[in-house]
C-alpha positions as CSV (number, residue, x, y, z in Angstrom):
1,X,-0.7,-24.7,-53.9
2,X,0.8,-22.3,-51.4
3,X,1.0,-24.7,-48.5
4,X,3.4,-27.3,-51.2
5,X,5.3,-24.4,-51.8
6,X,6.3,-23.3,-48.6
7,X,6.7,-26.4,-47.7
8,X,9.1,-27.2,-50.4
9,X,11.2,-24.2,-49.7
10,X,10.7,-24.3,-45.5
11,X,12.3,-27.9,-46.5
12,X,15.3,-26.6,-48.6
13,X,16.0,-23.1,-47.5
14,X,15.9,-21.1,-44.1
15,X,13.7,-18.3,-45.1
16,X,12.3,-16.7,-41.7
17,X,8.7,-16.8,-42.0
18,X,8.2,-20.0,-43.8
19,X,7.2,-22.3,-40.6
20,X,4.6,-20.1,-40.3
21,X,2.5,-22.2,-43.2
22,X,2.6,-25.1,-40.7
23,X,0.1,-23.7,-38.7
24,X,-3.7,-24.0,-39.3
25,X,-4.3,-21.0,-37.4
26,X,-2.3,-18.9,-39.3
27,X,-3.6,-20.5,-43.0
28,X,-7.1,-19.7,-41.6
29,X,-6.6,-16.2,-40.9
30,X,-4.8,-15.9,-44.8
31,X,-8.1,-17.8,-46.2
32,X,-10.1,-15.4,-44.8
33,X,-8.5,-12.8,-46.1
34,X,-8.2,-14.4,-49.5
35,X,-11.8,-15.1,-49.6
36,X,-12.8,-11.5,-48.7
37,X,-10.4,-10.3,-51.0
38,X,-12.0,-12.3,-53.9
39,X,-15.7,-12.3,-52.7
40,X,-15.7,-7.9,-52.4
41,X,-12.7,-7.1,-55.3
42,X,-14.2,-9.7,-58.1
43,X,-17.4,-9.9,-57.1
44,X,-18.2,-6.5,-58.4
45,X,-16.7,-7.2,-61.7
46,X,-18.9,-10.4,-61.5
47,X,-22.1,-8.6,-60.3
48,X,-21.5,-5.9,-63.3
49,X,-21.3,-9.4,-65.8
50,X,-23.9,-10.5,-64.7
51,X,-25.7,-7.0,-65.3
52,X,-24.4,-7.0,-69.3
53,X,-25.7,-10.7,-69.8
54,X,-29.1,-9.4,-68.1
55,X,-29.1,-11.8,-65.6
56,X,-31.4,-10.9,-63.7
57,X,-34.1,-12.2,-60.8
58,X,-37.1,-12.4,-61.9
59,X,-39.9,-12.0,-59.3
60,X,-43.4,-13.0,-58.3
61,X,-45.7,-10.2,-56.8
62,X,-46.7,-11.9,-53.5
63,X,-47.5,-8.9,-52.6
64,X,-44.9,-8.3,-49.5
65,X,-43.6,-4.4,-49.0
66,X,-41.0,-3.7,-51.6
67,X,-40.7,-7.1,-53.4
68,X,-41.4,-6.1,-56.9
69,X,-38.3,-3.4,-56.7
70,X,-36.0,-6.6,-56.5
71,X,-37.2,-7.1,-60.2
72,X,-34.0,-7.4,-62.3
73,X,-31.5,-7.8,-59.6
74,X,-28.6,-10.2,-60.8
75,X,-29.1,-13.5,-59.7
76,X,-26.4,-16.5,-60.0
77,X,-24.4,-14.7,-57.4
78,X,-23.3,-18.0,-55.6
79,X,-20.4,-18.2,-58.3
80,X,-18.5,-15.6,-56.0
81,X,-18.9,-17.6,-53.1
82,X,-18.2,-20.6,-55.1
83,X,-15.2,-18.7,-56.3
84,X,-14.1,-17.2,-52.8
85,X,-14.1,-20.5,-51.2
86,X,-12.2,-23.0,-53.4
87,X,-9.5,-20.4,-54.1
88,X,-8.2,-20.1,-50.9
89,X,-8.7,-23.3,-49.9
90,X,-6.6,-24.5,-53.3
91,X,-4.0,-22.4,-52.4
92,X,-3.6,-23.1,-48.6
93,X,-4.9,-26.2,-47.6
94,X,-3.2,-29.8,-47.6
95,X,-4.4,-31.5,-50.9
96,X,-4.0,-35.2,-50.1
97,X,-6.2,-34.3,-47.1
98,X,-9.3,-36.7,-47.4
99,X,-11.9,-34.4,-45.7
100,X,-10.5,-31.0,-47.7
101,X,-11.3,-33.0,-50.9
102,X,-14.4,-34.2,-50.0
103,X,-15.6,-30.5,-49.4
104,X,-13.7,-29.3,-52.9
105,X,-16.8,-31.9,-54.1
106,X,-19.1,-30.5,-52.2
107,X,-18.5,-27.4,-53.3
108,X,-18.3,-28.2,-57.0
109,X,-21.6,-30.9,-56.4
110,X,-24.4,-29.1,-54.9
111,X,-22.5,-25.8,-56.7
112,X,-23.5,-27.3,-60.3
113,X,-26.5,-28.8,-59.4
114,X,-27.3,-24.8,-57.6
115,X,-25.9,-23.5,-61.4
116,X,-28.3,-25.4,-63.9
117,X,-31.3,-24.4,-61.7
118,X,-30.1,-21.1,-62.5
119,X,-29.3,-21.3,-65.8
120,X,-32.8,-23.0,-66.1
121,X,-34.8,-20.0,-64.8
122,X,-32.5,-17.1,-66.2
123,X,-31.8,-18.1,-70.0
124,X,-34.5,-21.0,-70.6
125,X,-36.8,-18.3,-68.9
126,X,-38.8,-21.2,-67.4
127,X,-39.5,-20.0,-63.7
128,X,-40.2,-23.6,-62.1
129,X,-35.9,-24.5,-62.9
130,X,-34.2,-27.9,-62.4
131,X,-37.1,-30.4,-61.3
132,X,-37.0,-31.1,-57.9
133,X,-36.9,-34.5,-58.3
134,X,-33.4,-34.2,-60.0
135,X,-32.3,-31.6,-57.1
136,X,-32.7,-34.6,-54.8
137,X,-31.3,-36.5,-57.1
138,X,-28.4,-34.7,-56.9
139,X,-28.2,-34.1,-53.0
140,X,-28.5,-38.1,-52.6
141,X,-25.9,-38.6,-55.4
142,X,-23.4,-36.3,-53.1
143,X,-24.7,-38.6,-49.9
144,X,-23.9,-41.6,-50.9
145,X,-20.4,-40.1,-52.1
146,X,-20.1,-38.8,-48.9
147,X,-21.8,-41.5,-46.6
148,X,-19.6,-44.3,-49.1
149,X,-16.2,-42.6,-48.5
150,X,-16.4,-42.0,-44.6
151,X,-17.8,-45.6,-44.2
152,X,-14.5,-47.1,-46.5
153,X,-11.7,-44.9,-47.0
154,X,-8.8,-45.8,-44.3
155,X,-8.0,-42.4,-43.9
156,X,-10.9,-41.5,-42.2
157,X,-10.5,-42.8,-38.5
158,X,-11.7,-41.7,-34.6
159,X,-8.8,-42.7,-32.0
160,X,-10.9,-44.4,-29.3
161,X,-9.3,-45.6,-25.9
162,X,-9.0,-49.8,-26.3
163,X,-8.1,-52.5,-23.8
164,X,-5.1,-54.2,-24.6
165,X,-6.4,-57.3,-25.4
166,X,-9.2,-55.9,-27.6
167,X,-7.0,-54.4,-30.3
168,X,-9.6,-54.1,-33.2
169,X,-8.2,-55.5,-36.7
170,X,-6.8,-53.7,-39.6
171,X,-6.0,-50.4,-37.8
172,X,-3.3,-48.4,-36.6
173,X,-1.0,-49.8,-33.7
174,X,-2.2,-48.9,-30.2
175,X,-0.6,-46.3,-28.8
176,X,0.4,-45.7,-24.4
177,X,-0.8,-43.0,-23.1
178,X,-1.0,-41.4,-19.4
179,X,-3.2,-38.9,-18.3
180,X,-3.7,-38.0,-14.4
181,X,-1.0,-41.0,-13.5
182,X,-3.1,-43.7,-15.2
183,X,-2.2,-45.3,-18.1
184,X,-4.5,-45.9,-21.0
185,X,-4.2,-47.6,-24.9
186,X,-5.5,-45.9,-27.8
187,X,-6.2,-47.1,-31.2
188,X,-7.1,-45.1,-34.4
189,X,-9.8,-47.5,-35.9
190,X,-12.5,-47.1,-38.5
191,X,-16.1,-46.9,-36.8
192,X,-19.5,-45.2,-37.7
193,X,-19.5,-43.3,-33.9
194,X,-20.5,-40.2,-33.4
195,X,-21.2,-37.6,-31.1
196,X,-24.4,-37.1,-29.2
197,X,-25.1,-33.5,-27.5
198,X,-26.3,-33.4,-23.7
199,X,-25.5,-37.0,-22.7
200,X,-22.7,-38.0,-20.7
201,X,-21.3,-41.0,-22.5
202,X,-22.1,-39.0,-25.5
203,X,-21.5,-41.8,-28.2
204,X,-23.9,-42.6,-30.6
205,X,-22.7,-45.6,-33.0
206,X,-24.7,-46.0,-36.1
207,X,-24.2,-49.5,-36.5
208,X,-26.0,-50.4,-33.3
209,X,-28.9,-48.5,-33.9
210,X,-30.5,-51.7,-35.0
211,X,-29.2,-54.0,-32.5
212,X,-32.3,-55.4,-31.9
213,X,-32.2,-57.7,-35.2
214,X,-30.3,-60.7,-35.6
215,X,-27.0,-59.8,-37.2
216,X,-27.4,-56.0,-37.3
217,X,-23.8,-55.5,-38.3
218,X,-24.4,-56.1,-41.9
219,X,-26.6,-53.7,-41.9
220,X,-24.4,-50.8,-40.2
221,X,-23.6,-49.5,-44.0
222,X,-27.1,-49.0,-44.9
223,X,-28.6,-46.9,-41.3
224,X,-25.1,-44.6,-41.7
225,X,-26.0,-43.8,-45.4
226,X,-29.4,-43.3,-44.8
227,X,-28.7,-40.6,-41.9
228,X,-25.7,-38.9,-44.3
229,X,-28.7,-38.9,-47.0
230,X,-31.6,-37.1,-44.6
231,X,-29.2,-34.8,-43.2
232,X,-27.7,-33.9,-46.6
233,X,-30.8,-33.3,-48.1
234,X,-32.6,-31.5,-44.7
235,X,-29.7,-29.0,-44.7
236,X,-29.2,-28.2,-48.4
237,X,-33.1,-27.4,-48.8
238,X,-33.0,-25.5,-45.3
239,X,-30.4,-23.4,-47.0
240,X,-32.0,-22.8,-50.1
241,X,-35.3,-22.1,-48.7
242,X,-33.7,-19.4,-46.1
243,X,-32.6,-17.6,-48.8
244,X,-35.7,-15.4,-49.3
245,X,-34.6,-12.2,-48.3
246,X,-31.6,-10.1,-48.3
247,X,-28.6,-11.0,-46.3
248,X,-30.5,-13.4,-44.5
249,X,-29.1,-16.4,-45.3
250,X,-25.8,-15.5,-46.1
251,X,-25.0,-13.8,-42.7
252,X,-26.8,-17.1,-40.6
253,X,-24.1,-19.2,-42.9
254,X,-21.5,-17.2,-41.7
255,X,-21.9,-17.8,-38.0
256,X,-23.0,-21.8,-38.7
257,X,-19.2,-21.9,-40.4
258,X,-17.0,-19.6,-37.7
259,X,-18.8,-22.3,-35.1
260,X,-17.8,-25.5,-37.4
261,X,-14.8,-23.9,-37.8
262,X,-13.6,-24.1,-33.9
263,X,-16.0,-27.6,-33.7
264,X,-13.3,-28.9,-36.3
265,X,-10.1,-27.8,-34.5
266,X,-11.1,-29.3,-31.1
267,X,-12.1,-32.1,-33.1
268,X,-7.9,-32.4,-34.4
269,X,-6.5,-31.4,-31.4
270,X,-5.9,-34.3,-29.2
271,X,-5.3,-32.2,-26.1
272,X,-9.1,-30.0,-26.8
273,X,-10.7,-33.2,-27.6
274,X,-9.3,-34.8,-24.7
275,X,-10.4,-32.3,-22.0
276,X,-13.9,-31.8,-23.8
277,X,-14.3,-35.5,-23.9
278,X,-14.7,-35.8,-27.5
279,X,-14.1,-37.8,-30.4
280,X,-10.6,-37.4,-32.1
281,X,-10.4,-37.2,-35.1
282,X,-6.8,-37.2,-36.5
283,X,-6.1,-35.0,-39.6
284,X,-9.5,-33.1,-39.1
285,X,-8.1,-29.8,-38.1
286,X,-7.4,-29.0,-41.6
287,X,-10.9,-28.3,-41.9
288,X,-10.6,-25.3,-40.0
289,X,-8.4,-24.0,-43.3
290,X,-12.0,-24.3,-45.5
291,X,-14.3,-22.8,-42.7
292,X,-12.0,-19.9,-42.8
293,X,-12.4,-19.4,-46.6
294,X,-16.5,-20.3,-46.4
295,X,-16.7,-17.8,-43.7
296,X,-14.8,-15.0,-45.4
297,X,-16.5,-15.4,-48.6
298,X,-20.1,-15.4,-47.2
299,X,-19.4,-12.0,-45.1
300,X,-17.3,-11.0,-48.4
301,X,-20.9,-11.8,-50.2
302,X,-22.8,-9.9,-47.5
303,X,-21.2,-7.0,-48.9
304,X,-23.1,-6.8,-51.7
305,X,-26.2,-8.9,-50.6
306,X,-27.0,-6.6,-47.6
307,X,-30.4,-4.9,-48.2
308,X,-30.8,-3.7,-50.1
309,X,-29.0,-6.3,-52.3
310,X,-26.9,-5.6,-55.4
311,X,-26.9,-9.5,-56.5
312,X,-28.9,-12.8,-55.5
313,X,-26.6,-15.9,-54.7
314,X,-29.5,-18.1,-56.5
315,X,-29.5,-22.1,-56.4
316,X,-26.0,-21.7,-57.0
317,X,-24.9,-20.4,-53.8
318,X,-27.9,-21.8,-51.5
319,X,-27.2,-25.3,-52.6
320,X,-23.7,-25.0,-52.3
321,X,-23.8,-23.5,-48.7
322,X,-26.1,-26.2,-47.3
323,X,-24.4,-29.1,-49.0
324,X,-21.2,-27.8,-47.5
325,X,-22.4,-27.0,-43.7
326,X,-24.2,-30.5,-43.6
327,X,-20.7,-32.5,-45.4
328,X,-18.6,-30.8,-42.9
329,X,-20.7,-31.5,-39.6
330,X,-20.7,-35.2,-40.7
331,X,-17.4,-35.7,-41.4
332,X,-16.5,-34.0,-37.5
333,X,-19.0,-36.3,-35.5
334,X,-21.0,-33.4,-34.9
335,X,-24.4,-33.7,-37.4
336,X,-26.9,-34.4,-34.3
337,X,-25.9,-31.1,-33.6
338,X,-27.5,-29.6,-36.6
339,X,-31.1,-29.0,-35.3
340,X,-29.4,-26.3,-32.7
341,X,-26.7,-25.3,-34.6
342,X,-28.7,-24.7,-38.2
343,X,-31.7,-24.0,-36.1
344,X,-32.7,-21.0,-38.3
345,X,-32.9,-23.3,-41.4
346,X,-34.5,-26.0,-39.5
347,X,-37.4,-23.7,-38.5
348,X,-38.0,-22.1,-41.9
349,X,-37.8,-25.5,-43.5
350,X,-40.6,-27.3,-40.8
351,X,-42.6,-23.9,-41.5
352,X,-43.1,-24.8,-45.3
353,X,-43.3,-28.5,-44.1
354,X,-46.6,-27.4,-41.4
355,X,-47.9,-25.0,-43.9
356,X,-48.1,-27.1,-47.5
357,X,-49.4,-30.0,-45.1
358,X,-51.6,-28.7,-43.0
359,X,-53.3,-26.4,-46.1
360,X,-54.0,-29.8,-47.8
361,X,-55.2,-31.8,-44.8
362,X,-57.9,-28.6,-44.4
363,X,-58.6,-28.8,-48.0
364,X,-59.9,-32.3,-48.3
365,X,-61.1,-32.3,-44.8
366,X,-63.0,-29.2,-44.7
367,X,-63.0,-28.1,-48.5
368,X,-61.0,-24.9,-47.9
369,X,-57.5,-24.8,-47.3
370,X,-56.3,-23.3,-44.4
371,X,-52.6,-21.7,-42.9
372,X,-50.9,-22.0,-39.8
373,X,-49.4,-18.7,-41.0
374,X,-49.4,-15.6,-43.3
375,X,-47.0,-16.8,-45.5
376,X,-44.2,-19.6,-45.6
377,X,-41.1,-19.6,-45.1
378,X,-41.3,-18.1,-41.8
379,X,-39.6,-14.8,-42.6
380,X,-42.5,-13.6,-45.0
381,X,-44.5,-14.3,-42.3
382,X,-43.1,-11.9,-40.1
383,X,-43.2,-9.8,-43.8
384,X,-46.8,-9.9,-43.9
385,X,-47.2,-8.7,-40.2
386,X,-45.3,-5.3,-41.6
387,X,-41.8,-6.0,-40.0
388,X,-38.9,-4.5,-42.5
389,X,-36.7,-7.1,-44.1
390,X,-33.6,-5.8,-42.4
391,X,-35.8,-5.7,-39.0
392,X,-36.4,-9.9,-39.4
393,X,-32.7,-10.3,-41.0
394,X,-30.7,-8.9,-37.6
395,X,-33.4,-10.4,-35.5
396,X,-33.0,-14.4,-37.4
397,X,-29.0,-12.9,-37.2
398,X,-29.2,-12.6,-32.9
399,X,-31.4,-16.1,-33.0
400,X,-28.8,-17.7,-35.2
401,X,-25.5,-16.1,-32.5
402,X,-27.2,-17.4,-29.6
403,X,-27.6,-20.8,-31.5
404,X,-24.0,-21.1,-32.2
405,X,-23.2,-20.1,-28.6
406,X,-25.3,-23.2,-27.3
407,X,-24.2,-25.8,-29.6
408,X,-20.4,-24.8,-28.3
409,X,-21.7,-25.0,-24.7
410,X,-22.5,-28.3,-25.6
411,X,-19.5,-29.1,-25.9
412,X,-19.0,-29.8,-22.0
413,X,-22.7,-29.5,-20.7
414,X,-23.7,-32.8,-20.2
């Protein structure tokens, strides 16, 4: 709403200071303040709510060091990250933009689905929540939303470089360019491409992935909406899963978004993507206005979700986070990136994978079911071996840094 009105009056008036809202950079830095400002200010008067409704974790004794003391905790938390994201983004971000308003249902989606899980478990006092089959019920709904509007709307484009006599049909003009005293056409054009880390021509196009049928074109739709679907539902379960002990998830979310954050303005920045050798993707920069306000409200919800934590983000806020980090590398070209990038999630979620399949392969094999660890997800195995739960937090933290730093080297390490 902000960014209209500035606009408006940078339009009609000459107001020092109003050109300012034209720049992303500078409507980044004010979400991020926004956010924090929302996520540390209201959230207290949220997390005192939540304590006069009673709503509050309830936990099973697995019998790790300290667990039972979480007992009564609010929970349902994620509504002030919820709330600290689509404020500032609201308020700052261009509203006809196609990608911002595919993360506003993101948020909203995987958000709601996050809430009546919650609402399930804390008023219905049934501990199991929403069935899982209706979580993925929900995740694929938000896929094929997703997967359906990148495929169709004619908004969302790459500009490729094109021979002259190969201009493709129903896009934008092509376009002269000159770089190092050559000359070149470029064309904005609709395509399923994306990007592939550590290969030199590093173009991966969905609709030739099965090129080896007769008339694989008609098929492109399907193999795109299938690989939105997996990685939709992989992130959003790695997300919720991480979220076992305090600050842990939140904090990993926060460098995953400062790192999608600068993936999206190279991404909108013909120049970056250009010298990196990426896919440009016109309009995308304004991306970098909702990265600003996820980042500021998960460090604004690491305030109180430190350990020892004052307030659970639940479903609602797990959900949400990995619905929004898997939306967001999509719509950039960047999801094959997500095993490095989200490589904390990936592992806890392969470590309830090996241990649930491997304890039932033992069981009818040998009668007994046996582990591969301790305790799944990973970090209550590292529980069980008497590490402290802010010990394996700024450890995952470091692994989850050093992560983000390799998926940006990426970027030219080919």
């Amino acid at each position: 709403m902000l960014y209209y009105l500035f606009e408006y009056l940078n339009a009609h008036y000459e107001f020092p200071g109003l050109r300012l809202f034209q720049y992303i950079t500078f409507r980044t830095s004010m979400a991020i303040i926004i956010s924090l400002i929302i996520t540390t200010v209201y959230g207290r008067r949220l997390i005192n709510y939540l304590h006069k409704m009673q709503v509050g974790e309830t936990v099973r004794n697995l019998g790790l060091e300290g667990q039972m003391q979480k007992q009564g905790t609010p929970t349902m938390g994620g509504l002030i990250i919820l709330a600290g994201i689509l404020v500032p983004t609201l308020l700052l971000a261009n509203l006809t933009n196609v990608y911002v308003l595919l993360l506003i249902v993101t948020t909203v989606w995987m958000g709601t689905v996050g809430f009546v899980d919650d609402y399930i478990k804390v008023f219905k006092k049934n501990k199991e929540g929403l069935a899982g089959r209706f979580k993925i019920v929900g995740q694929v709904g938000l896929a094929l939303i997703i997967g359906w509007t990148m495929y169709f709307n004619p908004n969302i484009v790459v500009r490729k470089t094109v021979d002259e006599t190969a201009m493709t049909k129903n896009a934008a003009p092509m376009v002269l360019r000159q770089k190092g005293g050559k000359f070149y056409y470029t064309q904005d054009i609709k395509s399923t491409i994306t990007n592939i880390p550590f290969w030199k021509n590093n173009e991966l196009d969905y609709a030739k992935v099965l090129n080896f049928l007769p008339g694989s074109e008609k098929y492109a739709f399907i193999v795109f909406i299938c690989f939105v679907v997996f990685i939709i539902t992989a992130v959003s379960n790695g997300a919720n899963i991480t979220d076992g002990i305090d600050g842990l998830a939140t904090g990993t979310s926060a460098v995953i978004g400062i790192t999608l954050g600068l993936l999206a303005y190279v991404s909108g920045n013909t120049m970056m993507a250009e010298y990196l050798n990426i896919l440009y993707i016109p309009n995308s920069g304004e991306l970098m206005i909702f990265a600003g306000a996820f980042v500021g409200a998960c460090v604004g919800f690491l305030w109180y979700n430190s350990y020892p934590a004052q307030v659970f983000m639940g479903d609602t806020g797990s959900l949400a986070i990995g619905g929004i980090i898997a939306a967001f590398a999509i719509m950039i070209r960047k999801e094959l990136l997500i095993p490095i990038l989200c490589g904390v999630f990936v592992i806890e979620l392969l470590s309830v994978m090996i241990q649930v399949s491997w304890f039932k392969y033992t069981k009818k094999r040998f009668g007994e079911g046996r582990r591969v660890f301790l305790m799944s997800p990973l970090h209550h195995h590292y529980q069980k071996k008497g590490y402290h739960e802010a010990k394996i937090v700024t450890r995952f933290w470091i692994i989850s840094i050093l992560l983000a730093i390799i998926t940006i080297i990426t970027l030219k390490l080919r």
